[in-house]
C-alpha positions in Angstrom: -16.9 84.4 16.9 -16.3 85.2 20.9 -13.1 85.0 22.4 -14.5 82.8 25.0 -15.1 79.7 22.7 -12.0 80.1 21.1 -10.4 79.9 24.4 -12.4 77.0 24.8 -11.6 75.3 21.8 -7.8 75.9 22.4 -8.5 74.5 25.7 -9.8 71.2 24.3 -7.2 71.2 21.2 -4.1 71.1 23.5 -5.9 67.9 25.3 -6.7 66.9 22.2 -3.1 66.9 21.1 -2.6 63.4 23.0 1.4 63.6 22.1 1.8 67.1 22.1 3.1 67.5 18.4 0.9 70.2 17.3 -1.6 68.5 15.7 -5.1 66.1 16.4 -4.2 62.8 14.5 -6.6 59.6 15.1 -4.1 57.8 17.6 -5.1 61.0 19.7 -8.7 60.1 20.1 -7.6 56.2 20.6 -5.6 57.4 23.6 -7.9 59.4 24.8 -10.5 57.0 24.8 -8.4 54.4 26.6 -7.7 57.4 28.9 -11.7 57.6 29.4 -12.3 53.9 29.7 -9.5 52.8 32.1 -10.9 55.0 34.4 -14.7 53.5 34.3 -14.6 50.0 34.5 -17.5 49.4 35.7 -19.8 50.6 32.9 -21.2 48.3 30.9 -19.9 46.9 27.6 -22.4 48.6 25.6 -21.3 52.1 27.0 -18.0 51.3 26.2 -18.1 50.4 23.3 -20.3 53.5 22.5 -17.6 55.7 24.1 -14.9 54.3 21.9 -17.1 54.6 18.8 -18.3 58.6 20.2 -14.6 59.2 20.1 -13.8 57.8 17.0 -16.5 59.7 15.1 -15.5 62.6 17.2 -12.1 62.0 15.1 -14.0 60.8 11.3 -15.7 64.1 11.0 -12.6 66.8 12.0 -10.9 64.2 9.7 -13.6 64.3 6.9 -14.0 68.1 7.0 -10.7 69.0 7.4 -8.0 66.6 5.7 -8.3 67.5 2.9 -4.3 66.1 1.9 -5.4 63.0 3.4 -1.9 63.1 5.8 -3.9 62.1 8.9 -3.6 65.5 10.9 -5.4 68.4 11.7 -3.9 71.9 12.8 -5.2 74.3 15.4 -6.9 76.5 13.0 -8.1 73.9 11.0 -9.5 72.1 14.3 -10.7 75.9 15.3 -13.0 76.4 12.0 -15.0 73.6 12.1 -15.8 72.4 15.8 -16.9 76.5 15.8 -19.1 76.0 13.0 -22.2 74.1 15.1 -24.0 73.2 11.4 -20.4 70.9 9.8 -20.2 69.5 13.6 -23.2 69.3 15.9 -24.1 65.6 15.0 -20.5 64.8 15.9 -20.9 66.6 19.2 -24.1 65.6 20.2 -22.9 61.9 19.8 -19.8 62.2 22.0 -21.6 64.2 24.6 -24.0 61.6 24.8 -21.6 58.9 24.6 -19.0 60.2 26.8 -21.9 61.0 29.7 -23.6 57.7 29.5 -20.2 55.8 30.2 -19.7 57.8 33.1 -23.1 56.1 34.3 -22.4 52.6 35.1 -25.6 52.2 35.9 -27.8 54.6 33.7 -30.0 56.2 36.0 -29.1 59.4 34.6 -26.9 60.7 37.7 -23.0 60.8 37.6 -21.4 60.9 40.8 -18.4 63.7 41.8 -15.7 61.2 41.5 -16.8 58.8 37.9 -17.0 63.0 36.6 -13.9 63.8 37.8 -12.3 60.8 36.6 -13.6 60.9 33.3 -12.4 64.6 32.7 -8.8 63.9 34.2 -8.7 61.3 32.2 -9.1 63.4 28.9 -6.7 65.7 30.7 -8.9 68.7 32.0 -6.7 69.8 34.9 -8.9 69.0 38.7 -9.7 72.4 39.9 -11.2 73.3 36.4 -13.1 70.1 36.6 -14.3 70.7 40.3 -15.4 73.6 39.1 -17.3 72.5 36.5 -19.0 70.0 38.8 -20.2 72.7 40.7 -21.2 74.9 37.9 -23.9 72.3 36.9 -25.7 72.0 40.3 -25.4 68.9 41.7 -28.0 67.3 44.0 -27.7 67.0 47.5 -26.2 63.5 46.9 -23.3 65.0 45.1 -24.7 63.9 41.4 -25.1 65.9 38.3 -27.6 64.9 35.6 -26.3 62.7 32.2 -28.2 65.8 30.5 -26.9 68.8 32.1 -23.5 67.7 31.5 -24.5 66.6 27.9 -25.6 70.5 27.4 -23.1 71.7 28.7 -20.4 69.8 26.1 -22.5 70.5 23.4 -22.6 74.3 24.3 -18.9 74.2 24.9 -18.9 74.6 21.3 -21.3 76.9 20.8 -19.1 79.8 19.1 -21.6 82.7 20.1 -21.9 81.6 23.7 -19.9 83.1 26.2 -20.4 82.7 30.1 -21.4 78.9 30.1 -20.9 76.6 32.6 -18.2 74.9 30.3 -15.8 77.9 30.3 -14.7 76.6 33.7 -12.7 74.2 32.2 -10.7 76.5 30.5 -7.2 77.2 33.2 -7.5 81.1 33.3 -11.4 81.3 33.4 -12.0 78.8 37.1 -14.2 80.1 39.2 -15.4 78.8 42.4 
């Protein structure tokens, strides 16, 4: 496993950590997902209420793979060996990349504008200059747009635990790059 994507994944794991207690619990993924959807009203019902279901399956299958005492929460390294195992979590992924994109679409045409982007990610907590970054990283067009799919590749390979110099490692604080 590359140091990279567990840098990543500790990355995501402290947003994650809605309340900051050490652990991923379900009411973590609610707030984050009312984090996500304050921020783009103007998407349609339909995307939202994918969002809100991408985040809670997001949530169902740490929880399925991991609770195994049924208490509810989920621990760094438990969190770390199965989002880095892409076969126990790539359907998971693949549905929250998809859904999380497509809500910051209003309109669907496949294009995501600078600011709906940069909402979104502040909104899950990625710090600004790691999500500019990002932005960047995936090429937008001269219109200042990225594609629903480029970003949807670059969540899923987020996870990727053999990848290392993605696009996505921007998002982690000590790894920016202009």
């Amino acid at each position: 496993m590359r140091t990279e994507a567990v840098d990543r994944v500790r990355t995501v794991f402290a947003l994650f950590d809605a309340d900051g207690n050490g652990v991923i619990e379900a009411d973590d993924f609610e707030l984050m997902a009312d984090r996500v959807l304050d921020v783009t009203p103007g998407a349609p019902d339909a995307r939202r209420s994918a969002a809100l279901s991408g985040f809670r399956a997001f949530w169902a299958a740490l929880a399925g793979e991991l609770d195994a005492h049924g208490d509810g929460r989920i621990d760094f390294e438990e969190f770390k060996a199965v989002v880095l195992a892409p076969e126990r979590f790539d359907a998971a992924i693949t549905e929250f990349a998809e859904a999380l994109t497509e809500v910051a679409d209003p309109d669907g045409d496949g294009l995501i504008g600078r600011a709906d982007f940069v909402a979104v990610l502040t909104a899950i907590g990625f710090a600004a200059p790691n999500v500019e970054s990002l932005f960047e990283g995936l090429e937008p067009t001269a219109s200042d747009q990225v594609t629903t799919s480029a970003w949807a590749e670059a969540i899923r390979d987020y996870y990727r635990p053999d990848l290392a110099g993605i696009v996505g490692d921007r998002l982690v604080p000590a790894l920016t790059t202009g």
